[in-house]
C-alpha positions as CSV (number, residue, x, y, z in Angstrom):
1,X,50.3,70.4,-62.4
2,X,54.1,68.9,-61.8
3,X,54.3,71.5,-59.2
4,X,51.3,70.8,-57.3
5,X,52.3,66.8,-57.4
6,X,55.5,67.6,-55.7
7,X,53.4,69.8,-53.4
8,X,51.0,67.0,-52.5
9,X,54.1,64.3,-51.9
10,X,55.9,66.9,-49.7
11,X,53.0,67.0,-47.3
12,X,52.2,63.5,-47.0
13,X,56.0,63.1,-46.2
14,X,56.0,65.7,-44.4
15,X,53.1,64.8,-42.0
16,X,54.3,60.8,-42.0
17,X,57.5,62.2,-40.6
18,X,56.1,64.1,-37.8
19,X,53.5,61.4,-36.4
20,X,56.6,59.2,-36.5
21,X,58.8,61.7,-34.8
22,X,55.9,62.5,-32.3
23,X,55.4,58.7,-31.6
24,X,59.3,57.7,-31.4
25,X,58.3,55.7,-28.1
26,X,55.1,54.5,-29.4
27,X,55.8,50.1,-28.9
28,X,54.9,49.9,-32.7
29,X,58.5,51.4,-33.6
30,X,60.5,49.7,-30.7
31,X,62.4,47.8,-33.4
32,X,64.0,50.8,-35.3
33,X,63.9,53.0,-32.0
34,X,67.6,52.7,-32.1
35,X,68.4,54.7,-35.4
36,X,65.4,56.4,-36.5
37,X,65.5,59.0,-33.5
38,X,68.3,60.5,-36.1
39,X,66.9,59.7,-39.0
40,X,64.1,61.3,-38.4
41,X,65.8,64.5,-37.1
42,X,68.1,64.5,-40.3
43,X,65.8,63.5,-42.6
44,X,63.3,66.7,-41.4
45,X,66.4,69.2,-41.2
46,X,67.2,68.0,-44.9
47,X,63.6,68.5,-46.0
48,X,64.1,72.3,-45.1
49,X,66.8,72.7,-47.0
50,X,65.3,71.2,-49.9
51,X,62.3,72.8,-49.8
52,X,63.9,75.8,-49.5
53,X,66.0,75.0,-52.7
54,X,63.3,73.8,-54.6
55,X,61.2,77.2,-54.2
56,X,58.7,75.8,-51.8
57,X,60.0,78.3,-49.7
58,X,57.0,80.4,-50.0
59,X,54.2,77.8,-48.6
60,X,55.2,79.0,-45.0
61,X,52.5,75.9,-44.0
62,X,54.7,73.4,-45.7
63,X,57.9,75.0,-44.4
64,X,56.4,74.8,-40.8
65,X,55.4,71.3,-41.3
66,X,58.8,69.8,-42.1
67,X,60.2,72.3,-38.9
68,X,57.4,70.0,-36.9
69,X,59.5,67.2,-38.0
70,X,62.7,68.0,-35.7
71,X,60.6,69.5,-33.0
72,X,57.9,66.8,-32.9
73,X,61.0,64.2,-32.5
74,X,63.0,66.3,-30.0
75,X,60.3,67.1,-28.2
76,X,59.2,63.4,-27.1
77,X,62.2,62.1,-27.1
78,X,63.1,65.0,-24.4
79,X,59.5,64.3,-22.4
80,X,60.5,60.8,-22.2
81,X,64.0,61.4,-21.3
82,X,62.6,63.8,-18.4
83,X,60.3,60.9,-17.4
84,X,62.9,58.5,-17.0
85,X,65.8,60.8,-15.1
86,X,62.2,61.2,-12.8
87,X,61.9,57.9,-11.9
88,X,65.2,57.0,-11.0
89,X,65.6,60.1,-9.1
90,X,62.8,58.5,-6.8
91,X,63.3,57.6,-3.6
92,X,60.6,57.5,-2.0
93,X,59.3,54.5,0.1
94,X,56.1,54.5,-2.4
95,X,58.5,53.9,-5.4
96,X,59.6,50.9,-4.1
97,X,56.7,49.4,-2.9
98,X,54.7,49.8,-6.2
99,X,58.3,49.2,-8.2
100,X,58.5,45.3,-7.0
101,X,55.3,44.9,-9.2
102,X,56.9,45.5,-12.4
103,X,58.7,43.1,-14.4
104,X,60.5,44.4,-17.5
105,X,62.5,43.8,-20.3
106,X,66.1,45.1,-21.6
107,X,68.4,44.8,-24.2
108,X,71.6,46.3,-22.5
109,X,71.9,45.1,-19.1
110,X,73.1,48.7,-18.4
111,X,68.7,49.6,-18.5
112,X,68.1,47.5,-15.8
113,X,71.2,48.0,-13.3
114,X,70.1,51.0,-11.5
115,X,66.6,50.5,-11.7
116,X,67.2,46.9,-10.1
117,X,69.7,48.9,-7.4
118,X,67.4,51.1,-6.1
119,X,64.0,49.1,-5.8
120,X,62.2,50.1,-9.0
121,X,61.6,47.1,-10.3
122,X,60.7,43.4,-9.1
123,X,61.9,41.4,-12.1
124,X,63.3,41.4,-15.7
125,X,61.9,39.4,-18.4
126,X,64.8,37.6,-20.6
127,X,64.4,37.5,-24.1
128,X,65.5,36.1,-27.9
129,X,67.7,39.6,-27.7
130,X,69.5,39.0,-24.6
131,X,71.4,36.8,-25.9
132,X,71.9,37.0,-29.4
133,X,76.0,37.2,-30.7
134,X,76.3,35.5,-27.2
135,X,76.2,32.2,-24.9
136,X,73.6,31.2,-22.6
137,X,76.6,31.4,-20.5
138,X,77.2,34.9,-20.7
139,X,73.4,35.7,-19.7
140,X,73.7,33.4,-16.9
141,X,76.0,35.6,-15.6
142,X,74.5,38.9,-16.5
143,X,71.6,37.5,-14.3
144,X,73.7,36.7,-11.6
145,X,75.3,40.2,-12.0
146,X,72.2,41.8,-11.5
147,X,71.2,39.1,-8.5
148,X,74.4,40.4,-6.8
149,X,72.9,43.8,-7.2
150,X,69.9,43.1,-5.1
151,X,71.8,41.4,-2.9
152,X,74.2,44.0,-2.1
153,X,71.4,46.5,-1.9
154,X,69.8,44.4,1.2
155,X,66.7,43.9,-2.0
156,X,64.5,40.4,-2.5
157,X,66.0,38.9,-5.4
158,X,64.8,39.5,-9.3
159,X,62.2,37.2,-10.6
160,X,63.6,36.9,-13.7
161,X,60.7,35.6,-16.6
162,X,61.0,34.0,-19.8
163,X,58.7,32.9,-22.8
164,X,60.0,28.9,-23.3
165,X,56.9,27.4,-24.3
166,X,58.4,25.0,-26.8
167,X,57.5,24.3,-30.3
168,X,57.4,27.5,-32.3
169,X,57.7,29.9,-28.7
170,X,61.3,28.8,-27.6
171,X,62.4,32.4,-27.1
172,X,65.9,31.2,-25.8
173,X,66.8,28.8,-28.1
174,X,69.0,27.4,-29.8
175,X,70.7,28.8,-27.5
176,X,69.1,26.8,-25.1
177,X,67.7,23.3,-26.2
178,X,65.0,23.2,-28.4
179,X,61.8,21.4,-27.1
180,X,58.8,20.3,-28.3
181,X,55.7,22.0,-26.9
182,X,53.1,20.4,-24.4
183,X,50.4,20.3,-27.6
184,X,52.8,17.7,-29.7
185,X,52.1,15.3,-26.4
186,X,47.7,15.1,-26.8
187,X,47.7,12.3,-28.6
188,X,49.1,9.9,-26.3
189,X,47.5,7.2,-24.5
190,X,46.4,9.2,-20.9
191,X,49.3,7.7,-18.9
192,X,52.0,8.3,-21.2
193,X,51.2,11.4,-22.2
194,X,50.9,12.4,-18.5
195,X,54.6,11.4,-17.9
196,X,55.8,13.0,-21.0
197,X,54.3,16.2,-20.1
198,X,55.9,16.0,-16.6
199,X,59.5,15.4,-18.1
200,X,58.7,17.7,-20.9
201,X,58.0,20.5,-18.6
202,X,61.0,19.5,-15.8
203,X,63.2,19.7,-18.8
204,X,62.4,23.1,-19.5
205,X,62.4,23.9,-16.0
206,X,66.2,22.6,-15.9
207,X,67.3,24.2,-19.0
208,X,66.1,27.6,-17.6
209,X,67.3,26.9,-13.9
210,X,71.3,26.4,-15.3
211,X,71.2,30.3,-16.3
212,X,69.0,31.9,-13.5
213,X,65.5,32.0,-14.8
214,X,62.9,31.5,-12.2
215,X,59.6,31.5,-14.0
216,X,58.7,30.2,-17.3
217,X,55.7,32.0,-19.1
218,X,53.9,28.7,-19.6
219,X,52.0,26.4,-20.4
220,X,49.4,27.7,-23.0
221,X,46.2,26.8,-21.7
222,X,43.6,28.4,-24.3
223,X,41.6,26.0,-26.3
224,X,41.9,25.1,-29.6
225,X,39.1,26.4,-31.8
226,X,38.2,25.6,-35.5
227,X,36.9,29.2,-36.4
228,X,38.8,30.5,-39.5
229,X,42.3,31.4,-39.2
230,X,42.9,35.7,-39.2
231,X,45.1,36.7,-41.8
232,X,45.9,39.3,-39.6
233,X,47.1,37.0,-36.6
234,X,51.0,37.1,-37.0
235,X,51.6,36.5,-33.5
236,X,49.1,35.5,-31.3
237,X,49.0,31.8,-33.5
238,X,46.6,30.4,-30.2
239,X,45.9,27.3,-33.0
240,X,49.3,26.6,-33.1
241,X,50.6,26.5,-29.6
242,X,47.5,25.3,-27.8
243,X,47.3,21.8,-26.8
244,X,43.6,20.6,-27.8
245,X,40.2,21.4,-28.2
246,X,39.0,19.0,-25.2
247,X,39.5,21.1,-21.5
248,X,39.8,18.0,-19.8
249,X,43.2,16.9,-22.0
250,X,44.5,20.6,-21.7
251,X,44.0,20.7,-18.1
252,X,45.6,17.3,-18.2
253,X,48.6,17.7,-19.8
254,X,49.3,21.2,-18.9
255,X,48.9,20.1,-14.8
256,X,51.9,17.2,-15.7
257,X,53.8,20.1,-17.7
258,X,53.5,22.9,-15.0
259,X,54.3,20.3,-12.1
260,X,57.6,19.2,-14.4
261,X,58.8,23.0,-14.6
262,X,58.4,22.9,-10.6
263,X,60.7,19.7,-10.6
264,X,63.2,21.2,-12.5
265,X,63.7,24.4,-10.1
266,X,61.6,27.1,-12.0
267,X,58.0,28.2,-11.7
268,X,54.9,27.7,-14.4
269,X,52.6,30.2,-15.4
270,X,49.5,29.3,-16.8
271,X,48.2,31.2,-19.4
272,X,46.5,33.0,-20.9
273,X,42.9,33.8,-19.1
274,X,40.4,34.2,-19.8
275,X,41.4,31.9,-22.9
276,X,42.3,33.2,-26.4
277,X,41.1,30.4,-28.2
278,X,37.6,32.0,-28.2
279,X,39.0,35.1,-29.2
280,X,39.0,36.1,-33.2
281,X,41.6,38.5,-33.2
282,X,45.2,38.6,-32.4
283,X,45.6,40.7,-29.0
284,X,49.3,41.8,-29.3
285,X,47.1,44.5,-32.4
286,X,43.7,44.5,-31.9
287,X,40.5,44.7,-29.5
288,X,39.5,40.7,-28.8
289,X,35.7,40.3,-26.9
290,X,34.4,37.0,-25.9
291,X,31.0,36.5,-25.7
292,X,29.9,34.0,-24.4
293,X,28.0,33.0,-21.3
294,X,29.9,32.9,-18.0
295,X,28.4,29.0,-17.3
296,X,29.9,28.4,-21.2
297,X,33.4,29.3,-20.5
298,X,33.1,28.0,-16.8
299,X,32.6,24.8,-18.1
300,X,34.8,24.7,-20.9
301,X,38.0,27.5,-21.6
302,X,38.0,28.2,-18.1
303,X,37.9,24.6,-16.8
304,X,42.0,24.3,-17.7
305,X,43.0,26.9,-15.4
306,X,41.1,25.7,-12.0
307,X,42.3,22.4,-12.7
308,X,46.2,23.8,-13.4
309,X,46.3,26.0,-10.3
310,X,44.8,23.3,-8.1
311,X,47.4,20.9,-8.9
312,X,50.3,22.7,-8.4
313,X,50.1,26.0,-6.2
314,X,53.6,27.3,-7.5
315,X,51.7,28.3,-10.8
316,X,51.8,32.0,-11.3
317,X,48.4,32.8,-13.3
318,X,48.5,35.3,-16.7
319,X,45.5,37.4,-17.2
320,X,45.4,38.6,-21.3
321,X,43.9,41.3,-22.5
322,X,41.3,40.0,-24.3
323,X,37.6,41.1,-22.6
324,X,34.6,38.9,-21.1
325,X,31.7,40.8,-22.4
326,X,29.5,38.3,-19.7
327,X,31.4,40.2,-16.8
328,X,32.8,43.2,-17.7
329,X,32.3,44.5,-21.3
330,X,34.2,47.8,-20.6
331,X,37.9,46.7,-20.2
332,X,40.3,43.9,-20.8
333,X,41.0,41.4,-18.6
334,X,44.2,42.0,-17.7
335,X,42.9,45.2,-15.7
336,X,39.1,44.1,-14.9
337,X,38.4,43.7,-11.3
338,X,35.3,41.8,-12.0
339,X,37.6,39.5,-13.2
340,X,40.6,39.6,-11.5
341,X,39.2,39.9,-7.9
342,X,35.4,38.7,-8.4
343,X,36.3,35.7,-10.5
344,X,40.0,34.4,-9.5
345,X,40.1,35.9,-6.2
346,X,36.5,35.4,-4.7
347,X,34.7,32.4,-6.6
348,X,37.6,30.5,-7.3
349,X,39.4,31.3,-4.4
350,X,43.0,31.9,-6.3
351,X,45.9,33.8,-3.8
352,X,48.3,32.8,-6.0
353,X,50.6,35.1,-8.1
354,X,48.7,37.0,-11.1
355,X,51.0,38.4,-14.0
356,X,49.6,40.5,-16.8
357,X,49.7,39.8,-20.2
358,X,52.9,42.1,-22.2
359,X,51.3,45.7,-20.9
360,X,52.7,46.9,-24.3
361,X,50.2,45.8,-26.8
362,X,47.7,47.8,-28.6
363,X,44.6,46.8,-26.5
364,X,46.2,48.4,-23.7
365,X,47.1,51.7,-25.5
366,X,43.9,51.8,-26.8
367,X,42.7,52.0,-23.5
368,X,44.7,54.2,-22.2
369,X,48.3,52.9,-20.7
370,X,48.0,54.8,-17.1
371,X,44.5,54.1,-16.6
372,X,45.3,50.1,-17.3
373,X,48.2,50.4,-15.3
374,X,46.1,51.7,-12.4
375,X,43.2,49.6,-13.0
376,X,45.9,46.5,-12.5
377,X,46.6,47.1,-9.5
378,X,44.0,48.0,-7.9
379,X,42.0,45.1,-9.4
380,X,44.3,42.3,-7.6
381,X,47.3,41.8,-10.0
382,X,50.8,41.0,-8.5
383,X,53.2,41.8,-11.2
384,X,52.6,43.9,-14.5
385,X,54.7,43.0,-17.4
386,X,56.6,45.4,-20.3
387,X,58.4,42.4,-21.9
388,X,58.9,44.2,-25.7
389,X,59.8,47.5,-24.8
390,X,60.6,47.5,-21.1
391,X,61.3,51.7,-21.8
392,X,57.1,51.6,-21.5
393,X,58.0,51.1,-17.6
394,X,59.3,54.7,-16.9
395,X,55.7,55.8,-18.2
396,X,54.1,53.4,-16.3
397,X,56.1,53.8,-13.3
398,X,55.6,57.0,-13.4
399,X,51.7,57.1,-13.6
400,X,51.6,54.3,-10.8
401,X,53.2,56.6,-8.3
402,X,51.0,59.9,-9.2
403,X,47.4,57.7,-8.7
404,X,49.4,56.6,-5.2
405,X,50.0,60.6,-4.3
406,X,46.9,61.2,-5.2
407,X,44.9,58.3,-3.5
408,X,43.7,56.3,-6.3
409,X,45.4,53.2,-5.7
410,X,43.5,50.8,-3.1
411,X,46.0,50.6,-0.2
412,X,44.0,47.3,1.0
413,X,44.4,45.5,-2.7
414,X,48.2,46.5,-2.6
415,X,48.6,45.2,0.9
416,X,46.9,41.9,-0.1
417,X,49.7,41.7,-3.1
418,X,52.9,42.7,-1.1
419,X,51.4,39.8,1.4
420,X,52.2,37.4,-1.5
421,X,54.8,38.6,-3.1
422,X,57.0,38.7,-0.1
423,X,55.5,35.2,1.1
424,X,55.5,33.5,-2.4
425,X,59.9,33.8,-2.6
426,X,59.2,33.8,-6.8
427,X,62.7,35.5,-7.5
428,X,64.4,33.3,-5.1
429,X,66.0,30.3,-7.2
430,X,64.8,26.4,-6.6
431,X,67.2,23.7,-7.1
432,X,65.8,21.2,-9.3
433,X,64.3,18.2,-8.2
434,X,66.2,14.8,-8.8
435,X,62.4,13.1,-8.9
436,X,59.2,13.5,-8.6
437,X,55.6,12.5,-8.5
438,X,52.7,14.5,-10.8
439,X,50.4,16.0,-8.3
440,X,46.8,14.9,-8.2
441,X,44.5,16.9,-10.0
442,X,41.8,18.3,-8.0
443,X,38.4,18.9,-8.8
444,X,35.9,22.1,-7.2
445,X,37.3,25.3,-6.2
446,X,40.5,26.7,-5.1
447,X,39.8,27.9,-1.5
448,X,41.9,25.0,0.0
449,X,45.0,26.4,-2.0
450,X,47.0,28.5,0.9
451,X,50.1,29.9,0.6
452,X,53.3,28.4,3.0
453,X,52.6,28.9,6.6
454,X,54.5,31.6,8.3
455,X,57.3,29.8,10.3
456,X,60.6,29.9,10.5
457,X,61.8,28.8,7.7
458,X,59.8,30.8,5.3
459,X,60.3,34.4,5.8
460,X,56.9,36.2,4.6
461,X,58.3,39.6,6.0
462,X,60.4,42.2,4.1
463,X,63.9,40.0,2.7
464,X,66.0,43.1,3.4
465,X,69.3,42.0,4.2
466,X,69.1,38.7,3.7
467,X,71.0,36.6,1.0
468,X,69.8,33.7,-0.6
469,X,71.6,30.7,-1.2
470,X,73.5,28.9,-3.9
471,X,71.6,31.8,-6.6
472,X,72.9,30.0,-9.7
473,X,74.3,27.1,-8.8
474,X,74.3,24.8,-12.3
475,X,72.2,21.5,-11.5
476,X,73.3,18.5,-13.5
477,X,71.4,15.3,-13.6
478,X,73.7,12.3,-12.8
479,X,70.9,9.8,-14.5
480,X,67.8,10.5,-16.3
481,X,64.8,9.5,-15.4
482,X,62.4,6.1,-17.0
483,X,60.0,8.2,-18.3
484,X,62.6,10.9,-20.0
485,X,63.6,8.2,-21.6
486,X,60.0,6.8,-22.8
487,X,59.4,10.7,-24.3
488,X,62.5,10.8,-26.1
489,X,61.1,10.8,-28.8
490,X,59.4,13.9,-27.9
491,X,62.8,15.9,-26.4
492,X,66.0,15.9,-25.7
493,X,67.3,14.3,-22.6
494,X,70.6,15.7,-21.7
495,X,72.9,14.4,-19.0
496,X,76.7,14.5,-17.7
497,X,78.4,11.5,-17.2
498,X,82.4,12.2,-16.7
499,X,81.9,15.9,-17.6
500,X,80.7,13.9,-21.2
501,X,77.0,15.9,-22.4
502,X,75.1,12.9,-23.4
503,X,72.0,13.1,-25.5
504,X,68.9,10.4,-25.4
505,X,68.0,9.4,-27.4
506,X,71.9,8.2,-29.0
């Protein structure tokens, strides 16, 4: 019976070893990815010896199980290392086309250097890990480093992306101040909460102009909803972080906020559509559908994000993966072309930037990562996003460039995106604005948004060779503004008088 037991807890260890060994890349272990690539390996090579000490020898299916173990491991971590030496072996004019629509994250700058060298990518997505045992300082310079990069290989520069929402998503703090979030603003009077949100949202653009960044991944636009919290939802936390349950104060305070991060020298992105307040289920881990009527969300969750990119046509807009059963049941939105070029494109008349969601979350493996990839692109997006595990890209990468050797990428949809990429500068850094006025919310469609007319001082065709100016230069406010100082109670003001850091309020 003891024997049997022992038999029972070999296989289950056994097989537990060799799904992780097999999966090594899968996002779900990026956080021990480091090590367990050797633990794994060891722990199955010590199994075999143990088994073979223990008299187990003579099961020849357990034996070959825990010999699965080592393979399974070795075997994708050499498919994946194969992958990878592929994609930066390309050279290929396609590569670098389809490579300036893929943003990624790192954790070595050392990842990122050659794929930023030859084209590969378009941006990098800065992170809590990019600077931790360090100084904002230091990634300030690592960005400029790789800026330098582009610029010496005759590239457009980086965007370079980051997640400083406020509140409980301040991904680069302490290192960088720590803000409140747009939602702690809702329940002031209309006017001052309209001028708090603008300084609210030019401080953050400030902060993250001093070390390079030039877009921030907000303002949360979803609703808030009173359905019952999921026990499940450790990271999605849409009750949390949105601003209210009334469209009209969202779209309100979020149009002030996303205008503020254009004062301060960095670009907003409003997310996440088509709304995750209506969705019961955390999308970074499972399947989210919407149901409701098209005129429901039109008039409510959607309502936000017409108003937003109306206001202020530097938004960038992000797409989630969460699906819209009233338009296209069969796919998440971050990959529906019903969604992405019927609804954005066509009826509301949106050319601005569209970023995905993170590409690595379950909904999206689920799916089927090279078919969402694919599906992306063709449907209208401008830039896909690997923020957690920016090793996904090679995968990716790779897929991207087969579908366009193999004509399943729409040429005409790509064209349309390199059009505003190349016109839209988003990599090229802003300095921030001393002052300036919330733009007036406009009401209807988008069709009168345009991008900036081709003349001579906007470039809209390919930026090879030319280097942009002042990348980095720190902007320090000599005064702070009447309504920073209104807010205060809200953020911290920061300012330099006599190379003194003062802080409002005292």
């Amino acid at each position: 019976m003891r024997a049997i037991t022992w038999a029972g807890v070999w296989w289950v260890g056994g097989l537990l070893l060799a799904f992780a060994g097999a999966n090594i890349h899968d996002p779900y272990m990026t956080p021990v990815k480091g090590w367990s690539l050797s633990l794994i390996v060891v722990a199955g090579l010590c199994g075999l010896l143990v088994l073979r000490r223990r008299g187990f020898g003579r099961r020849p299916a357990l034996v070959l199980l825990w010999l699965a173990v080592p393979l399974c491991t070795v075997g994708a971590e050499a498919v994946f290392q194969i992958r990878k030496v592929q994609v930066l072996a390309m050279r290929e004019p396609l590569a670098v086309d389809l490579g300036r629509h893929f943003i990624v994250g790192y954790r070595r700058v050392e990842e990122v250097e050659a794929l930023a060298a030859r084209g590969l990518i378009g941006g990098v997505f800065v992170s809590r890990h990019n600077l931790a045992g360090r100084t904002a300082e230091a990634l300030r310079d690592e960005i400029g480093h790789l800026q330098e990069i582009r610029r010496r290989a005759g590239l457009p520069p980086l965007v370079v992306a980051a997640d400083q929402e406020g509140g409980i998503v301040s991904r680069l703090s302490p290192w960088l101040p720590h803000r409140s979030a747009p939602a702690a603003l809702a329940g002031l009077p209309p006017g001052e909460r309209r001028a708090a949100a603008r300084a609210l949202g030019r401080a953050h653009g400030r902060d993250l102009q001093s070390i390079g960044v030039t877009v921030n991944l907000a303002p949360v636009l979803d609703l808030r909803r009173d359905h019952p919290p999921d026990p499940l939802d450790f990271h999605s936390l849409i009750a949390q972080r949105a601003i209210s349950d009334d469209p009209e104060v969202v779209a309100e305070v979020a149009a002030a906020y996303a205008g503020g991060v254009t004062d301060g020298g960095v670009r907003p992105t409003a997310k996440h559509f088509p709304g995750l307040g209506r969705a019961q289920s955390d999308t970074h881990h499972f399947r989210a559908v919407i149901g409701d009527p098209r005129e429901v969300l039109e008039a409510t969750d959607w309502l936000p994000f017409r108003r937003v990119l109306a206001a202020d046509p530097h938004t960038l807009l992000m797409v989630g993966h969460a699906i819209v059963a009233a338009v296209d049941p069969d796919r998440p939105a971050s990959h529906s072309r019903r969604l992405i070029d019927g609804v954005i494109r066509r009826d509301w008349g949106f050319d601005g930037l569209i970023v995905t969601d993170d590409m690595v979350m379950t909904p999206v493996y689920q799916y089927g990562l090279c078919r969402a990839v694919v599906e992306a692109l063709n449907a209208g997006v401008d830039l896909l996003l690997f923020a957690l595990d920016g090793s996904q890209f090679y995968r990716a990468m790779a897929c991207a460039v087969d579908a366009g050797k193999h004509g399943r990428l729409d040429q005409a949809m790509l064209a349309a995106s390199d059009r505003r990429l190349l016109a839209d500068d988003v990599g090229v850094p802003r300095a921030a604005a001393s002052s300036a006025s919330p733009p007036a919310l406009r009401s209807g469609g988008l069709g009168h948004l345009a991008r900036p007319q081709v003349d001579g001082t906007h470039p809209v065709g390919p930026l090879r060779g030319e280097r942009p100016a002042g990348i980095f230069r720190r902007q320090f406010a000599d005064r702070v503004e009447l309504h920073d100082l209104v807010v205060a109670q809200f953020l911290e003001v920061e300012t330099f008088r006599g190379g003194q850091r003062t802080r409002f309020p005292a």
